[in-house]
N, C-alpha and C positions, 0 to 999 in steps of 0.2 A: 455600451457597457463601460462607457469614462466615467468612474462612481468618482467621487469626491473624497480627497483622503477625511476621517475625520478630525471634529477639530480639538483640540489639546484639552485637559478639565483644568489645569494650573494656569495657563496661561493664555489659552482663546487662538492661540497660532495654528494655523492650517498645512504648516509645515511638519509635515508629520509624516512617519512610514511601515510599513508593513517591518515589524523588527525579526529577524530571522538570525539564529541561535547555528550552531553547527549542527548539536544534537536532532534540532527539530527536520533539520534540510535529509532527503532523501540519500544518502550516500551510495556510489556507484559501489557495485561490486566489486570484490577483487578478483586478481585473475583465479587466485586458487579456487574460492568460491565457484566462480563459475565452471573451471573445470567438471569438480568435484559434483556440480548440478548437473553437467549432463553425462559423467560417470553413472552415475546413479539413476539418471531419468532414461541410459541404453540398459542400464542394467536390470530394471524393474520390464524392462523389452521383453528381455531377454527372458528373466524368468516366467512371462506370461508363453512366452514362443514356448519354455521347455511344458509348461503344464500342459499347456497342448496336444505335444506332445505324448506324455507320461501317462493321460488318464482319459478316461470317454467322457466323465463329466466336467471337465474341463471350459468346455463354451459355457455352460449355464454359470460357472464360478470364474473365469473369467468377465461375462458380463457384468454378473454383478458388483465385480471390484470395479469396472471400469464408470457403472454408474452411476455407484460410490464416491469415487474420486471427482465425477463431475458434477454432483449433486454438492460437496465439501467446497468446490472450487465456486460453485456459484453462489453457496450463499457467504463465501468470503469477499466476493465482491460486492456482493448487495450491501454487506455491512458496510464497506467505504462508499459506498452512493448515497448508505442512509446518512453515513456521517458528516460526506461533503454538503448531503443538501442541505440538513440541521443548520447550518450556517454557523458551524463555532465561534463563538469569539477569538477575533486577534489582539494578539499583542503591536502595539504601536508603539511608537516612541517618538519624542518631540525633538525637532531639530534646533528651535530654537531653547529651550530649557533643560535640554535633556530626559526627561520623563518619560517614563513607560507608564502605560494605559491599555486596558480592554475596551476595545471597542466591534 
């Protein structure tokens, strides 16, 4: 998988690189964030624990949120599968002339 960077359109140099942006780059969570996710990820627990609880039809409405939820999850990931595989165009940049390019 050693692809070749590609090579420059102004100036034919092969000195070139995958250009990466802050905005573009994945940024870590913060801690609040993450707290706050799994406040919420016991807390949604918890409210399925009390419906259980509270009512007889409970299991059939509980599954169905749970399948819901996993149904929502996976075709959120297929979207970035379909995305990764489309091969987006990158942005590159020339280290010799400085230029940005799609390639």
């Amino acid at each position: 998988m050693n692809r070749q960077p590609p090579r420059c359109p102004v100036c034919g140099s092969s000195a070139t690189l995958p250009f990466e942006s802050e905005e573009d780059s994945a940024a870590d969570g913060s801690f609040v964030e993450i707290m706050l996710s799994a406040f919420i990820f016991f807390l949604a627990l918890f409210l399925v624990f009390l419906l259980f609880l509270l009512s007889r039809a409970s299991l059939p409405v509980a599954l169905i949120l749970i399948l819901a939820a996993f149904l929502f999850w996976r075709r959120k990931r297929e979207k970035r599968r379909r995305a990764k595989a489309k091969g987006q165009a990158h942005t590159f940049v020339c280290l010799d002339c400085s230029s940005n390019f799609n390639a």
